[in-house]
C-alpha positions in Angstrom: -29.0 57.9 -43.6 -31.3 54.7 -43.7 -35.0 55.4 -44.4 -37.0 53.6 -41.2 -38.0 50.1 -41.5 -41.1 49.3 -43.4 -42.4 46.2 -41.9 -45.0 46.3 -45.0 -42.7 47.3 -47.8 -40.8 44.7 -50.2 -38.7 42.3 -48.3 -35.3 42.3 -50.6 -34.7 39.1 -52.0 -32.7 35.6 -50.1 -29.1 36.1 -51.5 -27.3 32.9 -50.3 -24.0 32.9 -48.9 -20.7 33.6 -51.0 -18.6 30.6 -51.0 -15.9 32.6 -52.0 -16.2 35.9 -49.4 -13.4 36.3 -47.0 -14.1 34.0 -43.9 -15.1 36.1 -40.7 -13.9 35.6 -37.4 -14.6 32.5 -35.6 -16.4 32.6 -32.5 -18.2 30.4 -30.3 -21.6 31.2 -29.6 -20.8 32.5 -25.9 -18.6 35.0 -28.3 -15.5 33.5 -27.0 -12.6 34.0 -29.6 -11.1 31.2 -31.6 -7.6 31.8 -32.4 -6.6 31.1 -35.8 -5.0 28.0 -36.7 -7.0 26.1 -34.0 -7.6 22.2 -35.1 -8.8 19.2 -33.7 -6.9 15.9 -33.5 -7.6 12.3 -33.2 -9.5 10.5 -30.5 -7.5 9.1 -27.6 -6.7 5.5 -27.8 -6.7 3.4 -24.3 -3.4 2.5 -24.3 -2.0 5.6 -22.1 -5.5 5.1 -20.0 -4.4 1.5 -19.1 -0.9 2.8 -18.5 -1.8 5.1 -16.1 -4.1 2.8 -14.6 -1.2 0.2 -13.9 1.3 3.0 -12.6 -1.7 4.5 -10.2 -1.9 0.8 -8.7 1.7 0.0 -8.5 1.6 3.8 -6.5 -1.1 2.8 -4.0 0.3 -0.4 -3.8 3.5 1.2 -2.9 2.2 3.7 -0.3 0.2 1.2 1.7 3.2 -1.3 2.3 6.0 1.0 2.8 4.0 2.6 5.3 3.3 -0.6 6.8 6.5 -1.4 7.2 7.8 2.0 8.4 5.2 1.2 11.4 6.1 -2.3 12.1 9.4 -1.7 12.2 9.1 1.0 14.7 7.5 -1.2 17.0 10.2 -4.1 16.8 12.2 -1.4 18.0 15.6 -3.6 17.0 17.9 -4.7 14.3 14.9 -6.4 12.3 12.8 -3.3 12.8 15.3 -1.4 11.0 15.8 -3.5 7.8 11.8 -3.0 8.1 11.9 0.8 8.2 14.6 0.8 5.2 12.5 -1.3 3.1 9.4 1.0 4.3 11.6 4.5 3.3 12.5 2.4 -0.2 9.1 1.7 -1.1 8.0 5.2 -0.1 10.6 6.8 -2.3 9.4 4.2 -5.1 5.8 5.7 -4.8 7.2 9.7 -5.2 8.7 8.6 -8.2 5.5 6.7 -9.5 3.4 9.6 -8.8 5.6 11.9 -10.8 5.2 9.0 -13.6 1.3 8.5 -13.4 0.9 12.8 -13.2 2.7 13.2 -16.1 1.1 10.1 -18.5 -2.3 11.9 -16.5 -0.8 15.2 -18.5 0.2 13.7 -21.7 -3.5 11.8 -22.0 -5.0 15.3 -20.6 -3.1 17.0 -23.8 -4.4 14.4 -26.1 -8.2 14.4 -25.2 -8.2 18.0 -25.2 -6.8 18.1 -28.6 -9.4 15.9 -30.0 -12.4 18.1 -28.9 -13.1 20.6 -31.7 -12.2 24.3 -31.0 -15.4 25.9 -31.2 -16.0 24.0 -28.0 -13.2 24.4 -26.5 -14.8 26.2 -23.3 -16.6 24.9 -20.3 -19.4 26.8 -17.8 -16.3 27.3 -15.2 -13.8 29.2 -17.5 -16.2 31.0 -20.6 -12.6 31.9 -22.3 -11.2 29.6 -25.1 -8.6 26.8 -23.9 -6.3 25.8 -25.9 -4.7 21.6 -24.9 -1.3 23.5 -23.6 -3.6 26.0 -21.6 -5.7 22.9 -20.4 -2.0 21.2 -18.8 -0.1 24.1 -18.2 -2.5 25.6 -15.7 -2.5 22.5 -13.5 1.0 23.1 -12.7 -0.2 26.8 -11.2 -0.1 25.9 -7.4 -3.1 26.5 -5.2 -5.0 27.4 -8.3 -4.8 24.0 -9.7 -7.2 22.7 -7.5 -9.9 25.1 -8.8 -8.5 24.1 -12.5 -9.5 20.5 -12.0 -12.8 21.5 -11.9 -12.5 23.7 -14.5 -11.3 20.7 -16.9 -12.5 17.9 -15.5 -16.1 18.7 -15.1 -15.5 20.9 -18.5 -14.8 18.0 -20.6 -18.2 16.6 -19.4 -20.1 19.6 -20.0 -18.2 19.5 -23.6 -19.3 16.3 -24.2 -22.7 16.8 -22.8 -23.4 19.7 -25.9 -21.3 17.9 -28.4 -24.1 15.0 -27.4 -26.9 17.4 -28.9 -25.4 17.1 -32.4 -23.2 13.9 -32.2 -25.9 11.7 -30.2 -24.2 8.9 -28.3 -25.1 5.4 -26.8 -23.0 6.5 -23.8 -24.7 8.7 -20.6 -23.5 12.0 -19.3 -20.4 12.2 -17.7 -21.0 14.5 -15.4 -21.4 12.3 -12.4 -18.1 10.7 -13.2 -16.8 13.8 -13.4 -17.4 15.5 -9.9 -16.4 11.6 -8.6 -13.1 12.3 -10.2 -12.1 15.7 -8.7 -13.9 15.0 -5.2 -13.3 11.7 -4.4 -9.1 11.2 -4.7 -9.1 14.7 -2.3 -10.4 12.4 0.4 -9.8 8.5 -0.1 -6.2 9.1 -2.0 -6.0 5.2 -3.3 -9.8 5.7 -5.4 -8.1 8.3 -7.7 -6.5 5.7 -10.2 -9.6 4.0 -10.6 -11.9 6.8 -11.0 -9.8 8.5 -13.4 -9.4 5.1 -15.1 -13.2 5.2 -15.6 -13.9 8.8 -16.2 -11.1 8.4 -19.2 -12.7 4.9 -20.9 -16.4 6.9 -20.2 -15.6 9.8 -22.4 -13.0 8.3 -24.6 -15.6 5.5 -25.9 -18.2 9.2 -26.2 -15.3 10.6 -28.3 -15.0 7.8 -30.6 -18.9 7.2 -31.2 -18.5 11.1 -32.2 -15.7 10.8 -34.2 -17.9 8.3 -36.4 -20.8 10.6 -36.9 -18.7 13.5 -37.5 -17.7 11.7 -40.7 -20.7 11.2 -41.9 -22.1 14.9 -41.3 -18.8 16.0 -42.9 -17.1 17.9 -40.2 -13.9 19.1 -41.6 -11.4 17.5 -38.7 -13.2 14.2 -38.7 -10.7 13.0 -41.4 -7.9 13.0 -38.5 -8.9 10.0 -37.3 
């Protein structure tokens, strides 16, 4: 049994940390678990943001004229109107396939930028859990619930950045805005999404590398991946 606490009694001397003691669980500082083995990776060039940026026009571009044509060849109404509509349904089957090609470089760019962000942050004010870069991708394919899990990442990787800014200040503003413009937007003006996401990736990507700098000079253990 402890004798009470004697707030005038000898204070027992600072002992400094053991280098060498077993390391303790890591944990963020909402107490959310880090799982061992948990690493960052390199900042996200702008090579698969100008990629998808180029398929997401080619898409829209796609949309709008087949659709155009589907219409205008219904109204001719003869054999001219139904060269129209062929070219129309061609163009719109051209613009399935690009979306499947601009959601998964959206994916593999997703994967990357979530890799990069260090794992003690990996959590955001929508989803207080840790979430690891397959988690991050894996749950958009979750239907119904993936629209609530763009908001969890989306608007998470600006809060991350936002409390990454406190340590690792930046020449670049918040995010956030970008963010919510992003998610929102696309759901009702379809052809914005490429350009918005275009934005919101060269915003946060130019944050990531201005952190990636000043992590090497504090000395943070995973800046040497870049």
């Amino acid at each position: 049994m402890q004798p009470p606490y004697n707030p005038y009694g000898q204070q027992a001397p600072y002992a400094p940390p053991n280098p060498y003691a077993a390391p303790g669980p890591q944990m963020y500082r909402q107490n959310v678990y880090v799982p061992p083995g948990a690493s960052a990776g390199p900042p996200v060039g702008g090579a698969l943001r100008k990629v998808k940026l180029a398929v997401g026009i080619l898409q829209v571009l796609a949309l709008i004229v087949g659709m155009t044509m589907l219409f205008a060849g219904g109204a001719m109404g003869d054999e001219d109107g139904a060269s129209f509509v062929a070219a129309g349904g061609g163009l719109l089957g051209l613009w399935y396939l690009l979306l499947f090609v601009y959601g998964i470089v959206n994916m593999i760019w997703l994967y990357g930028f979530w890799s990069w962000i260090p794992p003690e942050q990996r959590h955001t004010n929508l989803w207080k859990k840790y979430i690891s870069p397959g988690t991050a991708v894996g749950f958009m394919f979750i239907p119904y619930f993936n629209i609530y899990w763009m908001f969890v990442i989306y608007l998470g990787i600006a809060d991350i950045m936002e409390r990454m800014r406190v340590q690792y200040p930046t020449s670049k503003s918040s995010a956030k805005t970008l963010a919510m413009l992003t998610t929102v937007v696309p759901m009702l003006f379809f052809p914005a999404g490429p350009f918005l996401q275009f934005f919101f990736a060269k915003h946060v990507e130019e944050m990531a590398k201005e952190m990636q700098a000043r992590m090497a000079v504090a000395g943070y253990p995973m800046a040497s991946n870049a």
